[in-house]
C-alpha positions as CSV (number, residue, x, y, z in Angstrom):
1,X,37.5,-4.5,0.6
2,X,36.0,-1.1,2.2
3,X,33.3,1.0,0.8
4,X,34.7,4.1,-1.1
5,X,33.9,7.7,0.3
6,X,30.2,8.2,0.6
7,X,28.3,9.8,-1.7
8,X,24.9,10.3,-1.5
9,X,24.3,12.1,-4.6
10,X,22.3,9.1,-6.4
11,X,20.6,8.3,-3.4
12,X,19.0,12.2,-3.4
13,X,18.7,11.9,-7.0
14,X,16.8,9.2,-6.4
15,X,14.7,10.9,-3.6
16,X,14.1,14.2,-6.4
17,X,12.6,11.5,-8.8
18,X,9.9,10.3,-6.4
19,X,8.9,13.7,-5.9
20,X,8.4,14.3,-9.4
21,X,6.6,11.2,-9.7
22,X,4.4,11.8,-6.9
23,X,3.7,15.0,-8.0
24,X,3.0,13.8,-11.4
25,X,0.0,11.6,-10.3
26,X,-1.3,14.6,-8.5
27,X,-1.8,16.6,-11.9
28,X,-2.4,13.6,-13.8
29,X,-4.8,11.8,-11.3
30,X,-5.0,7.8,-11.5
31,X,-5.7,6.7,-8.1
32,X,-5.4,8.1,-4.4
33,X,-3.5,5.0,-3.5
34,X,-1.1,5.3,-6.6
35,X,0.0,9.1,-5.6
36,X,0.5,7.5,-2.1
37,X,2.4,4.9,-2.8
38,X,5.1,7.3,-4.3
39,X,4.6,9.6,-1.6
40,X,5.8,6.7,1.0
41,X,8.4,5.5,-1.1
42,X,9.7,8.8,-1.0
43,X,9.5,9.1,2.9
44,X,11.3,6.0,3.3
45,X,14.2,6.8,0.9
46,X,14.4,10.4,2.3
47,X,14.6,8.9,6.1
48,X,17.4,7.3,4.5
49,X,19.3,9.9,3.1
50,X,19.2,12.1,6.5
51,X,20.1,9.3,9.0
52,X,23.4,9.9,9.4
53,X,23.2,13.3,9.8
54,X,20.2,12.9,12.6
55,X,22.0,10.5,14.3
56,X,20.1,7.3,13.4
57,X,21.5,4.1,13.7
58,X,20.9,2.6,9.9
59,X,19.8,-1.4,9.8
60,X,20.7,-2.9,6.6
61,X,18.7,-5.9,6.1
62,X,18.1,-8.9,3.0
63,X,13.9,-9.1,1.7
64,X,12.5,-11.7,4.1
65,X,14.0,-10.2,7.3
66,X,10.7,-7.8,9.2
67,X,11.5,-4.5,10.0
68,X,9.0,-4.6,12.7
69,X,11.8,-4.9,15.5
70,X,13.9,-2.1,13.8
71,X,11.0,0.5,13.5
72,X,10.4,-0.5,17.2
73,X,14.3,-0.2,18.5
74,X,14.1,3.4,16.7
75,X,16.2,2.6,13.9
76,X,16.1,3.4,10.3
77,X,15.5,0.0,8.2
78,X,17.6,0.0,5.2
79,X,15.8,-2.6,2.5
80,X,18.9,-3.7,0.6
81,X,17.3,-5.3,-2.2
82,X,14.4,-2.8,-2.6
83,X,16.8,0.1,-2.4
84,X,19.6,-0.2,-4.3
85,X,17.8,-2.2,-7.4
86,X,15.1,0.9,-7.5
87,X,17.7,3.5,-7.7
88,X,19.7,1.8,-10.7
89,X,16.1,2.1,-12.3
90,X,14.8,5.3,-11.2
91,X,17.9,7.1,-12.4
92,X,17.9,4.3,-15.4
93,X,21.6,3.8,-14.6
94,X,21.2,-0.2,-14.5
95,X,23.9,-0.5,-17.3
96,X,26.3,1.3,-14.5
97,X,25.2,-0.7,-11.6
98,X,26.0,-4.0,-13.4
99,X,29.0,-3.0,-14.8
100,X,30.3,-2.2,-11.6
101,X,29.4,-5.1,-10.4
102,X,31.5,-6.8,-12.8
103,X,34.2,-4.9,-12.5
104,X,33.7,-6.0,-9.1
105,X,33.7,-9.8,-10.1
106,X,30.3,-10.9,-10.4
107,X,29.0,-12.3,-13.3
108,X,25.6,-12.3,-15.0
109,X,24.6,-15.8,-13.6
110,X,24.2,-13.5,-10.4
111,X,20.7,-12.6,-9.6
112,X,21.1,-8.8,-10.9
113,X,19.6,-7.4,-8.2
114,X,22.1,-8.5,-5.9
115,X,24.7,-7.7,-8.7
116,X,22.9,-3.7,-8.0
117,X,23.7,-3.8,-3.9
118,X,27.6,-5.2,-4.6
119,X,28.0,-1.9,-6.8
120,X,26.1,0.5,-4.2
121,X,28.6,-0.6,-1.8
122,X,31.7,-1.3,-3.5
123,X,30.8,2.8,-5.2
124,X,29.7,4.2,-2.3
125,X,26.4,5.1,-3.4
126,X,24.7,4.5,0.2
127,X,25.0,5.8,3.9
128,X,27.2,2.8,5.4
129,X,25.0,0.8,7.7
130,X,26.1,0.3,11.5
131,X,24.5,-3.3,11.3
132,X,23.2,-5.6,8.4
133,X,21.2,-8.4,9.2
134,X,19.4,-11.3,6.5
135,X,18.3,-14.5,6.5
136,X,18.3,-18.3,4.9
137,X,15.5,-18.2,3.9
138,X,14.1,-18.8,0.1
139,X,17.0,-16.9,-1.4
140,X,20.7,-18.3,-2.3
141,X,22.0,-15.0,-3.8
142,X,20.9,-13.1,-0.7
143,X,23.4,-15.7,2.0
144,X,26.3,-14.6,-0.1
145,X,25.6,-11.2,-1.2
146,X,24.8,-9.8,2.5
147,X,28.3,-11.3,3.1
148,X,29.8,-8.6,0.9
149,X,27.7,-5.9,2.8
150,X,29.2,-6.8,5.7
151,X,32.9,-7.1,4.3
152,X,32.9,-3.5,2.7
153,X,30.7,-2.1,5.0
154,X,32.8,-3.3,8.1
155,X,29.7,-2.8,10.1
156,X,28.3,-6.5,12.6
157,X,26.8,-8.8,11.0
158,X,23.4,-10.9,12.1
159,X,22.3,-14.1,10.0
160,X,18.9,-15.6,11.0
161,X,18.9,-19.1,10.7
162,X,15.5,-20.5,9.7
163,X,14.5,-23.8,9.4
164,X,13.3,-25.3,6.2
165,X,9.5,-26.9,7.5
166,X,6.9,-24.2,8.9
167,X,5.4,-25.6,12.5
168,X,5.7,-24.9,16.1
169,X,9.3,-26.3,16.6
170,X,10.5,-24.4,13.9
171,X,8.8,-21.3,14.3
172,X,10.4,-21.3,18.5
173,X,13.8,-22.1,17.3
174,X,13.3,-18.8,14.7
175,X,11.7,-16.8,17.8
176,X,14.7,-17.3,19.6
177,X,17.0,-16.7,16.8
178,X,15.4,-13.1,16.5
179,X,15.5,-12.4,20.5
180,X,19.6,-12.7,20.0
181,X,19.2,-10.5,17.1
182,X,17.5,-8.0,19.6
183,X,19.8,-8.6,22.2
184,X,23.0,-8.1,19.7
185,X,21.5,-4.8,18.5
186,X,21.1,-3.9,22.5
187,X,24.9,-4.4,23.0
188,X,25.5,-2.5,20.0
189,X,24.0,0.8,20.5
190,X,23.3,0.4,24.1
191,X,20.0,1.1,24.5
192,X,17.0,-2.0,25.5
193,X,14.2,-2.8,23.3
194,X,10.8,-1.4,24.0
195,X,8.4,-4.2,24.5
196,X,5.7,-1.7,24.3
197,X,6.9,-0.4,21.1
198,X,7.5,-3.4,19.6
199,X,4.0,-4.9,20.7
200,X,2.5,-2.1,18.8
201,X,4.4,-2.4,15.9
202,X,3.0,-6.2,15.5
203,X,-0.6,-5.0,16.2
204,X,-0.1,-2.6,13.4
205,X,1.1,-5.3,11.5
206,X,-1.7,-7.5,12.3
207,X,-4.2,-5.0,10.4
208,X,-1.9,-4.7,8.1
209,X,-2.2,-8.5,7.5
210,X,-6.0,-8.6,7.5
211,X,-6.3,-5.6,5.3
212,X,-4.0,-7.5,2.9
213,X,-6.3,-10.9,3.1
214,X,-9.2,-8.7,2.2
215,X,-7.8,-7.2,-0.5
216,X,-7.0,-10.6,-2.0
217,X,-10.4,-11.5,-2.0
218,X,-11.7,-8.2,-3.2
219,X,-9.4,-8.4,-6.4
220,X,-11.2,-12.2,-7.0
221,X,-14.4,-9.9,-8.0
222,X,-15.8,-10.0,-12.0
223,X,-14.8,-7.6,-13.1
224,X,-11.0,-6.9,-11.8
225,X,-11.5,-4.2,-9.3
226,X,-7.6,-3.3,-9.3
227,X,-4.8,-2.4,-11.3
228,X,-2.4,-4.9,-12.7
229,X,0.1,-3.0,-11.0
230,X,-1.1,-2.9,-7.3
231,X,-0.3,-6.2,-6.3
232,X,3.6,-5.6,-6.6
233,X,2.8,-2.1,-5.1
234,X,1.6,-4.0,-1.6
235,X,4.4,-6.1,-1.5
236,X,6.6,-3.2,-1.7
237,X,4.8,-1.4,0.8
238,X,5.0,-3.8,3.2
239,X,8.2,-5.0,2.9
240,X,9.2,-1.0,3.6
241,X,6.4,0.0,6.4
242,X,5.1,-3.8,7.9
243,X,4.3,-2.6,11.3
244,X,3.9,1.3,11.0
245,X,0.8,3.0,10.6
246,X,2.1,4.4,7.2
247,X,1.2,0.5,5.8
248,X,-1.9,0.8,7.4
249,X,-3.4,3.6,5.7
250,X,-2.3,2.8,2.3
251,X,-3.9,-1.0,2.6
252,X,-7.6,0.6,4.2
253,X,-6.9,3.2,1.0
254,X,-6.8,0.3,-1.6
255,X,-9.3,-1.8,-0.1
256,X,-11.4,1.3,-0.1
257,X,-11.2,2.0,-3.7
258,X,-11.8,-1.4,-4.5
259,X,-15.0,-1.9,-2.5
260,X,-16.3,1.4,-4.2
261,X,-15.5,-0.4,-8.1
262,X,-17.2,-3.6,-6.8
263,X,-20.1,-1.7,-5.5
264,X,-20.6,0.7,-9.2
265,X,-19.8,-2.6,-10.6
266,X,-17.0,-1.6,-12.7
267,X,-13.8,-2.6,-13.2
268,X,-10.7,-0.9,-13.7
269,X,-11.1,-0.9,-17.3
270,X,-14.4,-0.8,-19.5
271,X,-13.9,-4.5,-21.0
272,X,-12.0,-7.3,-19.3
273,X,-10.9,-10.2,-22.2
274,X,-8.8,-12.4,-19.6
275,X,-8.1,-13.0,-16.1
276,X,-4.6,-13.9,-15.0
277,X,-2.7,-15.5,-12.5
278,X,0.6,-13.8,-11.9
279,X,4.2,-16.1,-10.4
280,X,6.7,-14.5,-9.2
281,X,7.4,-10.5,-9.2
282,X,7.1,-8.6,-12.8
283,X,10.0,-7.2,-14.5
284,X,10.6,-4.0,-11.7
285,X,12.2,-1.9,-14.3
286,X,9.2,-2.4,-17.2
287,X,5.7,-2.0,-14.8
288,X,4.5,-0.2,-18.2
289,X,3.9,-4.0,-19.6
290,X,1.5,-4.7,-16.9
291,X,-0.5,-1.2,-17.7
292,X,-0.1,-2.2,-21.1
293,X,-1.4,-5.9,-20.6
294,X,-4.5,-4.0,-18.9
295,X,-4.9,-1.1,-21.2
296,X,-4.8,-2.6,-24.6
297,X,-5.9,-6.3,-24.2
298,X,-8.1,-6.3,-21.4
299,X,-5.5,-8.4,-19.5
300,X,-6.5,-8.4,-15.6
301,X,-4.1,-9.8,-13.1
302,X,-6.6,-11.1,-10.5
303,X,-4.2,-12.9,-8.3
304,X,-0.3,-13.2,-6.6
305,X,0.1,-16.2,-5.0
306,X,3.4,-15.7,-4.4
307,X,3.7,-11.7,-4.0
308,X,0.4,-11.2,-1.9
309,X,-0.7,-14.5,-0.7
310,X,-0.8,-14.2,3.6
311,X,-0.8,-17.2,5.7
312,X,-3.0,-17.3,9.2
313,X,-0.8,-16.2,11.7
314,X,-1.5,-17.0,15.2
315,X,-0.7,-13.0,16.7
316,X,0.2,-13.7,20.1
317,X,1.2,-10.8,21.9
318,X,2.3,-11.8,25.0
319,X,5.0,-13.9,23.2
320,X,5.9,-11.1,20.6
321,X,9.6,-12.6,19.2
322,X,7.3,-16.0,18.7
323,X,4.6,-14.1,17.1
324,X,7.1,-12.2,14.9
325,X,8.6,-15.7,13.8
326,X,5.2,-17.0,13.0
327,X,4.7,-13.4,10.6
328,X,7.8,-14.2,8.8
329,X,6.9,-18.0,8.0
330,X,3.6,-17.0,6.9
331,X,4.1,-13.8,4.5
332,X,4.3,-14.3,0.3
333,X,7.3,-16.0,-0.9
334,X,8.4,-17.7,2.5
335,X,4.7,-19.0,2.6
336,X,5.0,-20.0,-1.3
337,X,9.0,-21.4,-1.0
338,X,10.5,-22.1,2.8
339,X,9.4,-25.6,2.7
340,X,8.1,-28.3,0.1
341,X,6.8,-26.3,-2.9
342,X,3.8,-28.3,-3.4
343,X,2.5,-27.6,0.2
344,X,3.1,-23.9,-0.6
345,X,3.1,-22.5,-4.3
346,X,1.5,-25.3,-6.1
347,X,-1.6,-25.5,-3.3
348,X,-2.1,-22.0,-3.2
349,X,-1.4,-21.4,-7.1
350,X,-4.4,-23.7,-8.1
351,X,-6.6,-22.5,-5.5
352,X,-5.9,-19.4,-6.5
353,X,-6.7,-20.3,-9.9
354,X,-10.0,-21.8,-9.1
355,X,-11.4,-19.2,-6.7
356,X,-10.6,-16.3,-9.2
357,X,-11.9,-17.4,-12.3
358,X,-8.4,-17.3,-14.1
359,X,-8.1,-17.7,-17.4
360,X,-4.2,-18.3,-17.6
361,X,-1.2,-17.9,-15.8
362,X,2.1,-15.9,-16.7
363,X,5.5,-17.3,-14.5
364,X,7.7,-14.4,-14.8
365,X,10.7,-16.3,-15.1
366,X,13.6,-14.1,-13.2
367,X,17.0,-15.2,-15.1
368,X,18.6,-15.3,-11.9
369,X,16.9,-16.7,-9.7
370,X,17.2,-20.4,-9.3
371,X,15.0,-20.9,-6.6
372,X,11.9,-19.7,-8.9
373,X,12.9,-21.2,-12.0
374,X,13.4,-24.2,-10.5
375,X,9.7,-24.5,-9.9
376,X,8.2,-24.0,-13.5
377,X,7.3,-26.7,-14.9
378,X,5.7,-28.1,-11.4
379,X,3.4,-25.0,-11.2
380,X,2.6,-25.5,-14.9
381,X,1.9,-29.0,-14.8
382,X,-0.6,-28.5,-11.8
383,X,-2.5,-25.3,-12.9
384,X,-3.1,-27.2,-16.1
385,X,-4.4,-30.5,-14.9
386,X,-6.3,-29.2,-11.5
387,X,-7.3,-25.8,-13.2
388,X,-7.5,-26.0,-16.4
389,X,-5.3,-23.3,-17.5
390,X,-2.5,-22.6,-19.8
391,X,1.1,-21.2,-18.3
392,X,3.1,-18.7,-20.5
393,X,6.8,-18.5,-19.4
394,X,8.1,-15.3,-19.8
395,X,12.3,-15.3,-19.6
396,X,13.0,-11.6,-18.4
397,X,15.3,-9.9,-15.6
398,X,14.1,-8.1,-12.8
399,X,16.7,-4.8,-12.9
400,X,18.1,-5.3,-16.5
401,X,16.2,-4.0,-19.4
402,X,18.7,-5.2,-22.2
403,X,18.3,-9.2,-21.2
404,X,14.7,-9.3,-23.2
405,X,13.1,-6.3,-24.6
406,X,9.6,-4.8,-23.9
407,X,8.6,-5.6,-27.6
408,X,10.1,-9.2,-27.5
409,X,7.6,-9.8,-24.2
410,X,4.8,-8.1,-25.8
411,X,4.7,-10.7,-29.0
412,X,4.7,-13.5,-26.6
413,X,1.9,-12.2,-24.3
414,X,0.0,-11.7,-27.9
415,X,0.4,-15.0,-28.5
416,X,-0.8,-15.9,-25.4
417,X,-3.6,-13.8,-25.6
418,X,-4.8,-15.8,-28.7
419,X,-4.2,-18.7,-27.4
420,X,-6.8,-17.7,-24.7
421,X,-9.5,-16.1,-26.9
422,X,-9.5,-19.1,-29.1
423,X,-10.3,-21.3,-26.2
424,X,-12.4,-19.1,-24.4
């Protein structure tokens, strides 16, 4: 099946929205880093909408794959996942999206994410990439539904094989896997990669990296330095900018404002009642719960372990496809999942537990994603008996708003809140 005529019309829709949204923190100031993020976000979306007409060659690519070698081969990185979920809710239009995707023949069981790019495509909703690229790693839906990318899109096709256990082998066999990617994307538009370019891009994303293991710390601090929302605002950041210098002055810009709380000694808001571990990624299309969590029960989120928990990458720059390897193995969600979970999630769950002070844990339990789910009642078994803590499993959806509604979530987290104060 072929994509549909193009239409861009969401897509600048889309791009009008940020701007209002940017704009709005402006008037109605919150934080520097908050009006920034929208102000990236908007860039990136925007780059996206003019690329055909400036010529760029358009890299479509799954969550886990770095853009890193695409910013340095002078392409513009499509984020498939990030993308075409965010528009569905930025125009609130996810009804539409997964209708069409049914219409297209995927059912609910389908992570409905996933079920949001099979609809950009099949509608033609998005420029048409000239290459899509994705991985094995973690994510089930992703395998198949980059597949269907490829089959409407018509464009080449690059799958990066990479193996289950982190180490040395592994991490060579993945190095080499990513110089044929280079080398496919060579024969494709004809021009050689940079080395330079590229170089620089991983040194950027080296202080990205660091900034990001600071910040992780910084957020451990009594009281909660940061908003309940920044941790999924990094991820997204980096899984858009990772190795420009864009990334880099939005991480110094949130560590900065958190060093400056820590030092007045104040938190983000004037009493905090409970510190929380967050698993997995928040409901994308309901962030007001986490303000709300924050706002009107003193509800921090102190720590990510799987959205903004770094390995230590070894950043060897003379052996940059190796070093770029090593960067993928060790960012959140492969470090927490691409490979036994209790050497991953569980280790770094009830460390994370420990060294934060946590008072509870919420699993945001994704409906379609098996991976995840599948690791519930490990991750609550072990933050109870080596932390101490309580688990609250939250059923929602990342991109659909009628699976569970805000108030349903909101009398559970009540509950939970109680159940914390009484054993506080």
């Amino acid at each position: 099946m072929s994509v549909k005529t193009v239409s861009l019309e969401k897509l600048e829709q889309t791009v009008k929205i940020l701007e209002r949204l940017a704009q709005h923190r402006r008037e109605r100031p919150t934080t520097k880093s908050d009006e920034m993020y929208y102000d990236l976000f908007n860039k990136y979306v925007s780059r996206l909408c003019r690329a055909k007409d400036e010529g760029k060659f358009i890299a479509a690519h799954s969550v886990l794959v770095p853009p890193e070698l695409f910013y340095a081969m002078d392409m513009v990185p499509f984020h498939l996942e990030m993308i075409c979920m965010m528009m569905a809710i930025f125009l609130k239009e996810e009804e539409e999206f997964l209708a069409r995707a049914k219409a297209f023949g995927l059912p609910p069981e389908v992570c409905s994410t996933h079920r949001c790019i099979a609809a950009t495509f099949a509608e033609g909703w998005a420029p048409i990439p000239d290459a899509v690229v994705w991985t094995s790693q973690v994510c089930d839906n992703t395998a198949k539904s980059n597949e269907l990318v490829v089959d409407q899109s018509h464009a080449p096709g690059f799958y990066l094989e990479v193996p289950y256990r982190f180490g040395e082998v592994s991490a060579r066999f993945l190095a080499g896997e990513l110089e044929d990617l280079s080398n496919g994307l060579e024969r494709i538009t004809g021009k050689k990669l940079d080395i330079d370019r590229f170089v620089e891009a991983l040194r950027l994303s080296q202080k990205s990296v660091g900034l990001l293991q600071e910040i992780e710390v910084l957020r451990r601090a009594v009281p909660c330095p940061a908003t309940n929302i920044v941790g999924t605002q990094i991820l997204n950041i980096g899984w858009l900018f990772m190795g420009q210098p864009e990334s880099v002055a939005y991480l110094e810009l949130v560590r900065d404002e958190l060093k400056a709380r820590i030092v007045a000694g104040k938190g983000v808001i004037p009493k905090e009642n409970f510190r929380l571990i967050s698993l997995f990624i928040p409901p994308s299309h309901s962030w007001r719960l986490l303000h709300w969590m924050q706002r009107e029960h003193g509800a921090s989120v102190v720590a990510e372990p799987y959205c903004t928990h770094w390995g230590d990458i070894d950043w060897d720059f003379k052996n940059p496809f190796l070093t770029l390897a090593r960067r993928m193995y060790s960012n959140p969600i492969s470090k927490e999942m691409q490979g036994p979970v209790e050497e991953g999630l569980i280790e770094d769950s009830v460390n994370d537990a420990l060294k934060s002070k946590a008072d509870g844990a919420i699993y945001w339990a994704h409906i379609g994603c098996r991976q995840t789910c599948a690791t519930i009642r490990i991750t609550k078994d072990a933050l109870r008996d080596r932390a101490g803590i309580p688990t609250l499993v939250l059923d929602c959806d990342l991109t659909d708003p009628s699976f569970v509604s805000d108030d349903a979530i909101k009398e559970k987290l009540e509950g939970f809140f109680e159940t914390l104060a009484e054993n506080k």
